[in-house]
VOFIDO-508051 format. One record per residue: x, y, z of N, C-alpha, C in turn. Coordinates in pm, whole numbers, plus 50000, padded with zeros to 5 digits. Atoms other than C-alpha are relative to their C-alpha. Layout:
REM residues N
XYZXYZXYZ...
//
This chain:
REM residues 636
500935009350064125076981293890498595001950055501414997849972121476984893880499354988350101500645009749947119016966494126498904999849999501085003950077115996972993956499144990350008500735012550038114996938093864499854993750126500255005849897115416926894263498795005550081501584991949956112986954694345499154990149968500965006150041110896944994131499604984350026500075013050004110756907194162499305001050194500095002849848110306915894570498555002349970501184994649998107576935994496498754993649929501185006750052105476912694285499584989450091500615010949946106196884894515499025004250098500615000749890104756905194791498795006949985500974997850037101896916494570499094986550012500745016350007100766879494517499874998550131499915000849881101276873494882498905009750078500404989049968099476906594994498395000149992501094998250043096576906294798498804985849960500655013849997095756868294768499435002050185500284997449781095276873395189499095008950024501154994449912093846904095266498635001349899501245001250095090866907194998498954986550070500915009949962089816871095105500004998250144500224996149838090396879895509499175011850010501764996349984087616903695488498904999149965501325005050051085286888095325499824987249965499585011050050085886853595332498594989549974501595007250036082386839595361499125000149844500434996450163081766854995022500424997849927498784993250101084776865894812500034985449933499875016150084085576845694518500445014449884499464995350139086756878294315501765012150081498434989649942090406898694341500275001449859499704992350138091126920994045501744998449997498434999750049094696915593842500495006849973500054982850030095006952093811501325001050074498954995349915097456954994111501074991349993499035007349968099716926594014500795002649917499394998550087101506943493763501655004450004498424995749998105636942293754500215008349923499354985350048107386975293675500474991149827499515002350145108656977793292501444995649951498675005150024112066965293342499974989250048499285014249949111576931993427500494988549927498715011850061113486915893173500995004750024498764997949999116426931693270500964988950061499205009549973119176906093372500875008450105498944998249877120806909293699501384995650027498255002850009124886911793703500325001150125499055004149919126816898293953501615010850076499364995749969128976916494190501474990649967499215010750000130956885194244499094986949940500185014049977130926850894096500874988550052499395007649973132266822894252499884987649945499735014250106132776792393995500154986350120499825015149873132196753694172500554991649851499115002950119134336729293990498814990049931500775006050110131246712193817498795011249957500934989450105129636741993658499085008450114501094990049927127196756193942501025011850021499124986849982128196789794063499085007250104500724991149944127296815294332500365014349962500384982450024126146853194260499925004950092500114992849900127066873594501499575015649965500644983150019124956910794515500765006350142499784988149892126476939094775499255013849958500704989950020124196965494816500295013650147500064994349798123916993295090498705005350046500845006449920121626994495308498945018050040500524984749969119617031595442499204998250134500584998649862118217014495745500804992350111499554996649868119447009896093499594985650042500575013850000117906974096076500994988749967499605010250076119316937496046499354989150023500595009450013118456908095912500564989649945499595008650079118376877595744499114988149936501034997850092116536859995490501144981549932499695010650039116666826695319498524990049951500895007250053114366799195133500874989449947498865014550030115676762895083498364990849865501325004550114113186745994698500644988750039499665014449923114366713294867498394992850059500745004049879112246710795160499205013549971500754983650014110336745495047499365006050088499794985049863110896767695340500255012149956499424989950003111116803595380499955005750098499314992449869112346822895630500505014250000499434990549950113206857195780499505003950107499984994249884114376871296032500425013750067500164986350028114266914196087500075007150106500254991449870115016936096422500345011749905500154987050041114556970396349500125010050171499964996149886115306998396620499675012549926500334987650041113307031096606499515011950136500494989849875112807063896882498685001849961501284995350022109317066696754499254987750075500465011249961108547030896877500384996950204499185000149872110397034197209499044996450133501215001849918106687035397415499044991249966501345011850066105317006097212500354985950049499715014049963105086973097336498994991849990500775012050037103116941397198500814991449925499795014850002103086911197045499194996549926501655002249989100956895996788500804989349881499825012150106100746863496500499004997749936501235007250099098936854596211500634989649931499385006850085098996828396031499074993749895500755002150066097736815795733500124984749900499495015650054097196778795522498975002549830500544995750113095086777895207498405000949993501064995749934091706777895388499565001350093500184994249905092206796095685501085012050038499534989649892093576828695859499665005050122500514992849812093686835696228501465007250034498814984149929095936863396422499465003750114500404991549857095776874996756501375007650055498774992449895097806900496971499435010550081500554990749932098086926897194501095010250046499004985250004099686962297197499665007750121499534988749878100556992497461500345012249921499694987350068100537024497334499885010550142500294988149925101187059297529498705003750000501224995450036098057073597582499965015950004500164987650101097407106297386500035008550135500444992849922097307136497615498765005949998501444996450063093997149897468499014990250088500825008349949092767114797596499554996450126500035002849860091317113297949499614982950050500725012350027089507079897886499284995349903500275006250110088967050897651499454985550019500475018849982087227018697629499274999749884500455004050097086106997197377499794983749959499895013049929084986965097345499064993049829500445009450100083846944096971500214988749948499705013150043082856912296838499224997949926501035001350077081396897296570500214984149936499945019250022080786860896441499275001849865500765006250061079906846196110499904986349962499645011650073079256813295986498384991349987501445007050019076196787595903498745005750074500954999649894074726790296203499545017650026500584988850017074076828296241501295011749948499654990550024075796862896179499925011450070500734998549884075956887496435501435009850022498884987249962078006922696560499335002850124500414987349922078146942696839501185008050008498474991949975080576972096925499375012150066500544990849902080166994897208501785009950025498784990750000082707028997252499795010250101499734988749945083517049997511500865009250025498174991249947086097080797527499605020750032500404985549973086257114297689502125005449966499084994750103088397136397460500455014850042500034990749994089997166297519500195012449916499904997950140090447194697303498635000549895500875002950101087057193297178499145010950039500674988449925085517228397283498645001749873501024996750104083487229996882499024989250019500845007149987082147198996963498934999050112501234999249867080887199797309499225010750010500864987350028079707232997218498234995449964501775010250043076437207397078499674993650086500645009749921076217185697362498825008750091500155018050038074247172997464499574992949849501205006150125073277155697179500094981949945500725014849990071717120697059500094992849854500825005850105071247097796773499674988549994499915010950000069877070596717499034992749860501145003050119068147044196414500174988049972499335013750096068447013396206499975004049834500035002950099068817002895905499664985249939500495016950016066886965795786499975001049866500255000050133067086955395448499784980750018500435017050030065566919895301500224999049856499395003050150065636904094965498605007349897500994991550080062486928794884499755009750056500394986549956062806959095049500945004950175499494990749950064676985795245499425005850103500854989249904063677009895540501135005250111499394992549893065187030795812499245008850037500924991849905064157052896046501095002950147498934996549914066077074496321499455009850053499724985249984066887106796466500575003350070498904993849939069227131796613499545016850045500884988549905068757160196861501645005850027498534992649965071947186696925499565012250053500624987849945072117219497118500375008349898499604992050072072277251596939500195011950051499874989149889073427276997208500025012949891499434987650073074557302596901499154999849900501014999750125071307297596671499445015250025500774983949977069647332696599498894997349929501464996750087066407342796447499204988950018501185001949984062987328996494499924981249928500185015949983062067288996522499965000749877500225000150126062237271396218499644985249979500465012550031060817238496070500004999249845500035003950120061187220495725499554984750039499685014849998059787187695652498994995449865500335006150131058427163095349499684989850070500425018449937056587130795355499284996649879500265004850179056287110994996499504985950032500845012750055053557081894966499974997449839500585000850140052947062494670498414996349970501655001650056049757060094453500454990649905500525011650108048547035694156501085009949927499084999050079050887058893908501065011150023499154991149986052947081994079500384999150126499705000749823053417097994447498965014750036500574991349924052067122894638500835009450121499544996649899054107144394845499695011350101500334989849917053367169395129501225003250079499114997949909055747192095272499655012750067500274988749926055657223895496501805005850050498674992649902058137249695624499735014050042500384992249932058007272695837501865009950111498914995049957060637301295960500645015349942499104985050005062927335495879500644992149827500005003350158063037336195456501295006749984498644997850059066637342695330499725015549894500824986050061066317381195171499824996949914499615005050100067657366694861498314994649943501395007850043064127345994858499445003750018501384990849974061377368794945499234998349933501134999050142059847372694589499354987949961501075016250061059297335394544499374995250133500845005949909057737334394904498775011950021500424991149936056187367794968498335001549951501714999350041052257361094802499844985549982500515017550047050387325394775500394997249881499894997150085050937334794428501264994149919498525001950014054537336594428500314987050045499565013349912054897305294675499524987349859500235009850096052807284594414500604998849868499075002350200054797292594082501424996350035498375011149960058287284894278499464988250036500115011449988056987254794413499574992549868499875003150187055657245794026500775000749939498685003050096058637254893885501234986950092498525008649948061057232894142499464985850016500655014849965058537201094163499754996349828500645002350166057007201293768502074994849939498635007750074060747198193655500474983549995499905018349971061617167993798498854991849893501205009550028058067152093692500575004449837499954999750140058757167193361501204987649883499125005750069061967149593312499764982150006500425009650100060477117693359498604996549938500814999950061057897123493146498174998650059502084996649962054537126593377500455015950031500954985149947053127159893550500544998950145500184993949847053337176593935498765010749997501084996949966050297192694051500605008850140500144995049866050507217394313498975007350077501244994649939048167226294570500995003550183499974999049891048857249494859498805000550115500835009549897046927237695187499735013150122499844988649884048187265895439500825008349922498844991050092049797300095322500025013150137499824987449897050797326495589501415006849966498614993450038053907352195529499525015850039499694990249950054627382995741501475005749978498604994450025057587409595744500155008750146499594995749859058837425596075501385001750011499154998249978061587444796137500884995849835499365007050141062767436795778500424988849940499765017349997062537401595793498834994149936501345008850051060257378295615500004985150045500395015849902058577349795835499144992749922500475006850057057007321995618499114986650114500645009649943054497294195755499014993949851500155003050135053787273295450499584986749988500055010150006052077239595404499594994849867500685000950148051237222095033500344989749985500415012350062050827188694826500555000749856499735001850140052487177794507499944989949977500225009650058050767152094301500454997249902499185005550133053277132094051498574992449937501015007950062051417116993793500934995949903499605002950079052487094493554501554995049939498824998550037056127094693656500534986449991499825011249940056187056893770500534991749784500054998050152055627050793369501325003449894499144984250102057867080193227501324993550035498394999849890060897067793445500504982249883499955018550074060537028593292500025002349859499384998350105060407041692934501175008249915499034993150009063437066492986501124990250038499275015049985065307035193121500304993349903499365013450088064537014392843500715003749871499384991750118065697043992564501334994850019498474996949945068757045392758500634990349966499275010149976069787012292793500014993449842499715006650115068927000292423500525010549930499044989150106071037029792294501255001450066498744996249967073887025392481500774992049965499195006450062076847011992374501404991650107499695006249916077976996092699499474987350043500805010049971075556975092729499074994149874500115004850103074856948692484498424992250020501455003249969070816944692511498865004649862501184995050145067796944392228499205006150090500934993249916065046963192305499074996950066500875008549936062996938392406500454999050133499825005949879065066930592665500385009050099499794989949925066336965892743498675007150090501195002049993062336967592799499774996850140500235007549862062106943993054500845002650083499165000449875065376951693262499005015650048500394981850022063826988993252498614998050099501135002849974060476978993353500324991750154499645002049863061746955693667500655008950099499504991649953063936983293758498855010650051500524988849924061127006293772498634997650110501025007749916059116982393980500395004850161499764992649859060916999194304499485006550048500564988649988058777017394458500275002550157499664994949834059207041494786498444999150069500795003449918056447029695004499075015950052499954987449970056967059495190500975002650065499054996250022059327083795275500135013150099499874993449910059527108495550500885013750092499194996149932061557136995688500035009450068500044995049926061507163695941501275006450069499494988849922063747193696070499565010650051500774985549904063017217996396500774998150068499494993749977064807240996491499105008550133500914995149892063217253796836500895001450106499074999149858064767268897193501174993050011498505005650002068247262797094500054987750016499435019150022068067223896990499365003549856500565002450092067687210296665499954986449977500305011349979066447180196627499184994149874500605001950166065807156296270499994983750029500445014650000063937126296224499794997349877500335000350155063707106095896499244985950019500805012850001061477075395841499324995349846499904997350131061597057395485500094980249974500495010550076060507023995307499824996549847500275004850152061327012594965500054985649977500005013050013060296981894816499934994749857500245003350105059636958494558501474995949931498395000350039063446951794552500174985749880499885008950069063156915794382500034996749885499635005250146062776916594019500435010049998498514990950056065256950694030501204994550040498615004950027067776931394146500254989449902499975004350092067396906093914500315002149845500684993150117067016930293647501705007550025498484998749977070526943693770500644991949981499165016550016072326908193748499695005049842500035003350159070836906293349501155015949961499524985650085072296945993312501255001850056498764995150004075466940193447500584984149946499765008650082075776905693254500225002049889500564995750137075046922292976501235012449971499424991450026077886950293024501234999449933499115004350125080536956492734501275003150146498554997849901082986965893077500214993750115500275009549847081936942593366501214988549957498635010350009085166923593487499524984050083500295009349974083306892393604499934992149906500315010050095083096861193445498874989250027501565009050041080186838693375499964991250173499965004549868081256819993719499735006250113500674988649920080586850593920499345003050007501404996650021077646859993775498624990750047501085009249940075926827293850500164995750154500034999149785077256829294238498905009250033500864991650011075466860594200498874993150035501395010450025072116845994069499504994950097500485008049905072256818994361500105005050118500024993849868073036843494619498705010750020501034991149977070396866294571498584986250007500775015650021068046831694506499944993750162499845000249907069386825094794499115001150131501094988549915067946856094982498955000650039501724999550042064506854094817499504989850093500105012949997064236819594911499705000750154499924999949819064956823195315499215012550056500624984849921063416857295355500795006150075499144995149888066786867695492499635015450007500184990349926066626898995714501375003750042498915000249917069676915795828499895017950005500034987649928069576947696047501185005450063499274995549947071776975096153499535010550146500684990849891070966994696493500945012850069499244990349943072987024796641499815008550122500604985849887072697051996901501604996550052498404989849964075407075997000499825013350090500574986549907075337103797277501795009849984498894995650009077787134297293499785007450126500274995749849077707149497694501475014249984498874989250031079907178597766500744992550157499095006849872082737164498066500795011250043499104984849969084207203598066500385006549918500094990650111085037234397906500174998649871499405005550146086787215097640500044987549945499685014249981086227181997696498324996749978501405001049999083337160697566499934978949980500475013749989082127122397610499354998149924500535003350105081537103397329499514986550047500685016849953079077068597436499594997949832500545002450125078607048997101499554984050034500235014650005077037014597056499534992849824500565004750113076637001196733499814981149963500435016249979074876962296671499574997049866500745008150085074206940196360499444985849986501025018549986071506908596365499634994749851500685008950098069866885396130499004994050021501265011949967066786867096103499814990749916499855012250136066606833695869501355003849961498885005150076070226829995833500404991250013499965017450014070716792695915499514996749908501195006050132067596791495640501075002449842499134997550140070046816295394501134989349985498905003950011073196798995467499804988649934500355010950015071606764895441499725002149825500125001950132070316775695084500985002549899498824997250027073326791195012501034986249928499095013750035074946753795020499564995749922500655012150068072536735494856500115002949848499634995150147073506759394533501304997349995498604995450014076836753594596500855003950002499254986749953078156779694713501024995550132499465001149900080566771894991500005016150116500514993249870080086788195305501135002850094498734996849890082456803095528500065006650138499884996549822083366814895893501095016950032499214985549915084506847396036499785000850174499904990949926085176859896370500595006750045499194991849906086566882996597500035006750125500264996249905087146900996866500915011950056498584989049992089116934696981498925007050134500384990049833088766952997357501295008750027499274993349966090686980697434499945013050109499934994249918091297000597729501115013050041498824990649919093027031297876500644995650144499275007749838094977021198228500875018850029498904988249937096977052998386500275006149838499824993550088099127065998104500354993749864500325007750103098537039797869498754995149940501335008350088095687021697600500774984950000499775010550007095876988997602499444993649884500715007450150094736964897236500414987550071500285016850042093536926397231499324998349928500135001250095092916916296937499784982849975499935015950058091996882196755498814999549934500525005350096090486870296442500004987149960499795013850081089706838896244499164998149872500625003150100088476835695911500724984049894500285016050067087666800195741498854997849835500245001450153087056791995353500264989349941499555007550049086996761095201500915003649855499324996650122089526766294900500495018749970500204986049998090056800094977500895003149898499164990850086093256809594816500174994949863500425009050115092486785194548499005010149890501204992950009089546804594476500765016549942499724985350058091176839494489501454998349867499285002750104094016825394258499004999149853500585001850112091666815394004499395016349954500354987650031089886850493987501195007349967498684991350074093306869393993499844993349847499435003250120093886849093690499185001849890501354998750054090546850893514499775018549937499824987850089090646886793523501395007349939499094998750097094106892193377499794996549849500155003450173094526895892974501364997150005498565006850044096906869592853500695006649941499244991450116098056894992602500465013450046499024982649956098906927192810500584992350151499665001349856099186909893171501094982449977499095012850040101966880093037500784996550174499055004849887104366884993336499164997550152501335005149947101306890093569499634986950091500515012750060099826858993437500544989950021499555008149995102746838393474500504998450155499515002049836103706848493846498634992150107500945003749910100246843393993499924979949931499905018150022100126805793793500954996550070498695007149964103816801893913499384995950191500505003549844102456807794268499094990950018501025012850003099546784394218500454985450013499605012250043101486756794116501394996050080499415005749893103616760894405499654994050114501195009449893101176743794640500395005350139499834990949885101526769194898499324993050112500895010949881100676750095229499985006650143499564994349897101496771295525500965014850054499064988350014102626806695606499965008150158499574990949851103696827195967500535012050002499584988349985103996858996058500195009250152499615001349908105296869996370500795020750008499624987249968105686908396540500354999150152499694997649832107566916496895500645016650038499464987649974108166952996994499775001250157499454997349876109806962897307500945010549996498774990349970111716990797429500815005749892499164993250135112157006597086500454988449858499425011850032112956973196950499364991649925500945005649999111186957296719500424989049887499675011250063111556921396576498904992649916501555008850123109466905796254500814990649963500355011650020109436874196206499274991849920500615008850048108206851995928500524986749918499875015950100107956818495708499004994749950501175004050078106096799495481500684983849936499805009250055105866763895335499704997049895500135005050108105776752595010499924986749956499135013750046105636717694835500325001049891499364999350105106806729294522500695012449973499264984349993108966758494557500705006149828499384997150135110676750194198499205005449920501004992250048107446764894045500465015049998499924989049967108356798894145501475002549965498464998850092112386794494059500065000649914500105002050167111556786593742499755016749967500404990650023109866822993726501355008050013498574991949977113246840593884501074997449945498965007950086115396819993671500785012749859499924989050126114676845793374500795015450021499154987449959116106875193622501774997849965498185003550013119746855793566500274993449900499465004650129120106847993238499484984349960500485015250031117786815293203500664990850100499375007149874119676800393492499214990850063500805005249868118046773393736500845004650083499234996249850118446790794050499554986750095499915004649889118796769294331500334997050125499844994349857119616790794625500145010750004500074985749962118986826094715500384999150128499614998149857120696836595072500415015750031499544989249957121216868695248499575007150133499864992849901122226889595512499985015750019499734983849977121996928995635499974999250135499434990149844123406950495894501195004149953498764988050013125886978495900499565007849885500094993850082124656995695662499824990849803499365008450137124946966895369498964987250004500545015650002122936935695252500864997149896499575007050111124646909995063499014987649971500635017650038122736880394873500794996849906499095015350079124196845494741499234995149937499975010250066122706830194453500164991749884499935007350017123346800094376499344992949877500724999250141122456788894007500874987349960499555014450043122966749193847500455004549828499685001750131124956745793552500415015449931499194984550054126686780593489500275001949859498995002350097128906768593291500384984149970499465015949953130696736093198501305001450054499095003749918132966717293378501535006949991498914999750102135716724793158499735018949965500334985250003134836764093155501185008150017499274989450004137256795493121499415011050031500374987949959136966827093301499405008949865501094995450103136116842892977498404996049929501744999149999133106819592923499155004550113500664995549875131906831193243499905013949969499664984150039133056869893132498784997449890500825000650169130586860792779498325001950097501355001749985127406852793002498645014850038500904989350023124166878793048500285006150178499654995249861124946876993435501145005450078498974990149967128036895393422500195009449969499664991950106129676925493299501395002950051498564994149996133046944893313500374999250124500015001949851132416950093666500194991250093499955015649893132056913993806501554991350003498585000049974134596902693985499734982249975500415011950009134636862293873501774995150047498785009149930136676834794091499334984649987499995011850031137456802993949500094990150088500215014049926136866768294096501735000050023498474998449990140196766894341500575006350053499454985449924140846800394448498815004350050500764996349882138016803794669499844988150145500845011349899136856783795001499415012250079500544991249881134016799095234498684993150010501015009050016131016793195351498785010850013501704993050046127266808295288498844997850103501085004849954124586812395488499364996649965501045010750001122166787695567499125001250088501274998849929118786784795700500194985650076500555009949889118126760896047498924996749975501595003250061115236741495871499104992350110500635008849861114536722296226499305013550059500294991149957114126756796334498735005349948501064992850095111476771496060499284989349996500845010050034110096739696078499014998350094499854995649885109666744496450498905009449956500674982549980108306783896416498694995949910500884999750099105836770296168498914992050007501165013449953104446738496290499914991049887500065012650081105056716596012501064988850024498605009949983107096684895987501225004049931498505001550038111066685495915500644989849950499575008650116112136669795630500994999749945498625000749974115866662295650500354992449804499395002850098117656658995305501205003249966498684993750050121176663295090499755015650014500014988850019120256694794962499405011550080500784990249928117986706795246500625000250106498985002849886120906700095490500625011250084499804986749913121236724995767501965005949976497875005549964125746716695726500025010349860499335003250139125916726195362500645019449979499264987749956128146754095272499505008449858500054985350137126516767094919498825001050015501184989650030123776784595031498384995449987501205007550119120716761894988498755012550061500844992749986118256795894994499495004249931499934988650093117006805794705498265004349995501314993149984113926828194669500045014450095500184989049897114996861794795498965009149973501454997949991111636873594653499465004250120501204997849876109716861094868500174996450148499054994049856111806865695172499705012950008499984981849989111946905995092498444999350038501194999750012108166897495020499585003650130500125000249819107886887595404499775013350098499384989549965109366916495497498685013049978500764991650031107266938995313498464998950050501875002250024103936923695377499935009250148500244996049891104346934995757500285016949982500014984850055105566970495619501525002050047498404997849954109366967395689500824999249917498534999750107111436978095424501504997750006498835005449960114696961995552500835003349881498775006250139116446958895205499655012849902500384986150110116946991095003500744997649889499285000050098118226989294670501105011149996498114992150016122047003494570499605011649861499964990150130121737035994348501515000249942
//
């Protein structure tokens, strides 16, 4: 008998699960979108799942027993009670690849918040002589803010240290009107040949164009001789490779050489070359090639008026200036760049209308105006936010080379952004973290810990999943992510312990409406209310129990049971009478316990009871999977 439809059903739950989490755990201060693209169940999921065994209760319920076998070396056990809406599993796994690993770590998550911390032991690499590392970073109202500093001497690295020493360093600042950076990097070049060399450019703007000046100087490629070897020659290649450009958007280039020198020696041609190319007109040419474009395309639904104006803000960007520099001298080479564009404010604006406006943009009108107020936002505070770097590479021996890195990100006016941020509405959110890691003797050591905070978070990414799904191709989709919604997901744990090869996962989750989500699995068993999924693996074998209201009636015959969608030839069915046993059950004091919520003692949620109260092996497997532990293999 096929198991198909249990796959599948695992795999959606632990899509919903998966992708509601991590999308809005890295970006939680922001996020408000998660594409419905990835939530799509395989093409057999109407198939109806048949029963190894049924076991008939003498008022119509019944349990479904599945035997499968198993392909891993793992056991477990697995359970969910729509009572008290718990879920639970519990997973040791034993592997020789893991045998030198030892940590420890927990996340957990509620519907606007995720935090996790732990801390691992790994062998340390032989290559690796030494490692350290040490980052943190904070966001929330009050500011925004990185650092991360790296040190490791590597072995094995003979191509690399072959460059040391070498350097870099720069930023990167951007605001809500303009761009810039500026750096540079210096390396050795023990194995450079032929005669110093220099290239470099530097582009100002004017009232309708730019102006650029570049120079180079060095040993001419043979190949290129003819377009360097007379002033002549130098000025009609440089006219032909600058005029193009200008041509295409519709101004002029101008060239004027400044300096012209070119010798030959030994059969070599040495160039020393300096000159000026004046754009004209392109600033213009560029804004009415824009606005062709955009009111003739058929992506974008814009008159020309308006394709006009996005066209025209767009070409309001201008590069300030623009800078760059390579030399090549006494075996180093060493490149500096230095570069300023601005005028960013009505092109981004002008972006918002042109991707509002697009016949394929998967946002909806609610996104677009977060948009709007986030860039509004920006304008508004004069936010600033900078990146800074520098990195050295040292040589530590023949083969061995020391890598020092530091990389830092700041802000300036972000209490001002955040603050305006709210006052649109926007809810505001919290990140941090923190990770240090060390080498010790013949180990690395990891500490780890995060926390990200969202008012309405998964609220939020539910609604987007759903938003961008089409009711008409994404039905099953459509109905799992609502089903999950409307299970009022309140609390979820996740729990890793590896030792000595050994490694135990651990999770659970709370629900207050778990029947939301039965209702969805109902359709895997023939329209059934399920109301208990249970199961166990090890030895090679998982079996699950469930448990389904109203089978049959009271008054039922093995052949109406033989008639239904959840049997076939195969199923072995035992009438009310000729069975007694009993089913595992989930310790709900226990999960209640591991989870930190209260324990909510009922009939049906009754730790004693002997049919099974588990159902949801979903999103049990789900569990399973989210941490990456395929415990449960389907039966070919």
């Amino acid at each position: 008998m096929s198991r198909r439809q249990k796959v599948s059903t695992a795999l959606a739950v632990m899509q919903v699960l998966v992708l509601l989490v991590a999308p809005v755990a890295a970006t939680a201060p922001t996020a408000d979108t998660m594409s419905g693209n990835a939530l799509q169940t395989s093409a057999d999921d109407d198939d109806i799942e048949t029963a190894d065994t049924v076991y008939v209760k003498e008022n119509g319920d019944a349990v479904l027993a599945y035997n499968e076998t198993s392909t891993s070396d793992g056991t477990g056990q697995f359970g969910v009670d729509v009572t008290s809406g718990l879920v639970h599993m519990l997973v040791t796994t034993e592997s020789e690849e893991i045998s030198e690993v030892s940590g420890q770590g927990n996340v957990v998550m509620t519907p606007s918040s995720i935090t996790g911390n732990g801390s691992m032991s790994v062998p340390q690499p032989s290559t690796l002589s030494s490692f350290s590392m040490d980052a943190s970073g904070v966001q929330n109202a009050e500011k925004a803010s990185m650092d991360a500093t790296m040190t490791a001497t590597v072995g094995g690295m003979r191509s690399v240290s072959a460059f040391a020493p070498a350097h870099t360093e720069g930023h990167v600042t951007m605001t809500s009107d303009a761009f810039s950076t500026s750096g540079s990097a210096t390396l050795s070049m023990p194995s450079a040949t032929g005669s110093d060399s220099a290239l470099g450019f530097q582009l100002e703007s004017t009232q309708d164009g730019y102006v650029l000046t570049g120079e180079r100087s060095g040993t001419v490629n043979y190949y290129a001789r003819e377009q360097w070897d007379s002033r002549s020659a130098a000025k009609s290649h440089l006219q032909t490779q600058y005029a193009e450009v200008a041509e295409q958007l519709g101004g002029s280039a101008t060239v004027t050489i400044d300096h012209y020198e070119y010798t030959e020696s030994d059969g070599a041609g040495n160039l020393d070359v300096e000159y000026s190319v004046e754009y004209s007109d392109v600033k213009d040419g560029l804004a009415d090639q824009l606005a062709t474009q955009l009111a003739s395309s058929p992506e974008v639904d814009l008159s020309d008026a308006a394709a006009q104006q996005v066209a025209d803000d767009l070409a309001k960007i201008d590069v300030d200036h623009a800078s760059f520099e390579m030399v090549q001298r006494d075996g180093e080479m060493s490149v500096t760049w230095d570069a300023t564009v601005e005028n960013f404010d009505g092109a981004t604006a002008a972006m918002v209308t042109l991707v509002e406006n697009m016949e394929s943009q998967n946002l909806d009108q609610k996104q677009i105006d977060r948009m709007k107020k986030t860039i509004e936002a920006r304008q508004s505070s004069n936010l600033q936010q900078k990146i800074t770097w520098t990195a050295d590479v040292s040589q530590a021996g023949s083969d061995e080379a020391t890598v020092e890195a530091e990389l830092h990100y700041d802000t300036k006016n972000w209490k001002a952004y955040a603050s305006a941020v709210q006052e649109k509405g926007i809810k505001m959110g919290s990140l941090s973290f923190d990770v240090q890691a060390q080498s010790s003797g013949d180990e690395v050591s990891v500490d780890a810990s995060f926390e990200v905070n969202q008012q309405q978070m998964l609220s939020t990414a539910l609604d987007s999943a759903v938003s961008s799904l089409d009711p008409s191709t994404d039905t099953k989709a459509m109905e799992f992510v609502e089903a999950f919604r409307d299970s009022d997901f309140q609390k979820a744990k996740m729990s890793v312990d590896a030792e000595e090869g050994t490694m135990t996962l651990e999770g659970g989750a709370k629900f207050d409406n778990l029947t939301a989500m039965s209702d969805v699995f109902a359709k895997q068993y023939g329209g059934m209310t399920v109301s208990s999924i249970a199961g166990e693996a090890g030895n090679d074998s998982t079996t699950t129990y469930v448990t389904v209201k109203d089978l049959v009636g009271e008054d039922a015959t093995k052949e109406d049971v033989r008639a239904l969608e959840v049997t076939d030839e195969e199923t072995e069915i035992v009438m009310p009478g000729n069975w007694s046993r009993e089913f595992p059950s989930m310790d709900q004091q226990e999960v209640s316990d591991y989870l930190g919520v209260q324990y909510q003692s009922g009939d049906e949620g009754s730790t004693t009871t002997n049919d099974g109260g588990q159902p949801g092996f979903g999103v049990a497997a789900a569990l399973v999977a989210f941490v990456g532990a395929a415990l449960l293999a389907r039966r070919d």
